[in-house]
N, C-alpha and C positions, 0 to 999 in steps of 0.2 A: 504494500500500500504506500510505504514512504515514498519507493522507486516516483510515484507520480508526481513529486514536488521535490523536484531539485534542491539542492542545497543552493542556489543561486536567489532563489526562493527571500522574499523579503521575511523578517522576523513575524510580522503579522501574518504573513499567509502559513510559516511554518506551524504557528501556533495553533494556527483557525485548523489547517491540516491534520494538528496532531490529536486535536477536539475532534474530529471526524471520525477519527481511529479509534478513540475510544469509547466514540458512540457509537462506533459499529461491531464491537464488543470484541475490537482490538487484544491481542493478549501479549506478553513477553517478545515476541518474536516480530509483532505488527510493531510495537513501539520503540522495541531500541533503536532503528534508526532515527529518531527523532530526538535522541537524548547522547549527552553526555555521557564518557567513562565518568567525569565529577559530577553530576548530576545528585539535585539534593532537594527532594519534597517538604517543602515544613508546612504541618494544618497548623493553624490556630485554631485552641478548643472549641469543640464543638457539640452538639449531641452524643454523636456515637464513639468519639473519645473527647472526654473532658478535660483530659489532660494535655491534649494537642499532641504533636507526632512531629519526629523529624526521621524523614528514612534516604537510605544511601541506592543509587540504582539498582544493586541489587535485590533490595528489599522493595523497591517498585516498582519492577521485574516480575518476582515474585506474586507479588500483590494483587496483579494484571490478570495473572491466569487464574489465581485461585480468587478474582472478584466473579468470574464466569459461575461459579455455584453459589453466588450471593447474592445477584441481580438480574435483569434478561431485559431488553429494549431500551436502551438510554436513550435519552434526548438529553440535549443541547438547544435551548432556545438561546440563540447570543443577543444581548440585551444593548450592550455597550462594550466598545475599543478604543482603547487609547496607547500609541506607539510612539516612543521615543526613541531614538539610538534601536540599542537591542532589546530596551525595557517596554515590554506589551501588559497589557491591562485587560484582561475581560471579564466583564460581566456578566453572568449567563443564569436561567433555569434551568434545572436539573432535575429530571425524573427518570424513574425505572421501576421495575416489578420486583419483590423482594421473593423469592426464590427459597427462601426458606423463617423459621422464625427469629428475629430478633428482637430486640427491645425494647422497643417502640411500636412496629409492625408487624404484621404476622403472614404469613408465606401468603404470595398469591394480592397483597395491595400494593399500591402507589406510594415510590418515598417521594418526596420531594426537597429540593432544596433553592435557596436563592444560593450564588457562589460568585464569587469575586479571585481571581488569581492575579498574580503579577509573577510572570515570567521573563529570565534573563535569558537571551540569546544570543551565541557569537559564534562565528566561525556556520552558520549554519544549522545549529544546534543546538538543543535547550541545554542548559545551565543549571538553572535552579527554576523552584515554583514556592511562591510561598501562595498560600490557598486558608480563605476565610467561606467558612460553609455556614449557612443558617438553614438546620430543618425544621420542615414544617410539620410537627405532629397531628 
């Protein structure tokens, strides 16, 4: 899937690219081209961790295939984009089907969230994400 957005690719399209891929329930293999060996996720707390998260590519690698038996159909509604340099800004709705039960939802409903990222890109490739998620119970 990366193959189709060249590295040539402005930081905005690689990003909006890389949202495509995950909404089309991309996994480890779809996404690494689109990231960094330094490559570094930080949430800010949220529902389903409140303690917020910082994970290293491989732990969101990881993360990618085994989110496939946690979710099913994402969207991506993109809300708003703002790009600077390599510094991209989206703000997006976020839904999906929860796949099994967790703590808020129960297998078979709609999660939702508002999401806000700021991604760094250089060289063609994401860098870092830091990612602010608000769900909707």
């Amino acid at each position: 899937m990366a193959d189709e957005f060249p590295l040539r690719a402005s930081p905005l399209e690689r990003v909006l690219a890389f949202i495509r891929v995950l909404e089309a329930g991309g996994g480890a293999e779809d996404i690494r081209p689109f990231l960094a060996e330094s490559f570094v996720l930080t949430e800010a707390p949220h529902l389903l961790a409140p303690e917020g998260s910082t994970r290293t590519l491989r732990e969101v690698l990881a993360g990618a295939d085994q989110s496939r038996e946690v979710v099913a159909g994402q969207e991506f509604i993109i809300r708003r984009t703002t790009c600077e340099d390599g510094r991209v800004a989206v703000e997006a709705d976020w839904s999906a089907t929860v796949l099994m039960d967790l703590r808020y939802w129960d297998r078979g409903e709609t999660i939702r969230a508002r999401t806000s990222s700021v991604f760094e890109v250089s060289n063609g490739v994401i860098t870092s994400q830091d990612s602010y998620d608000c769900y909707f119970r």
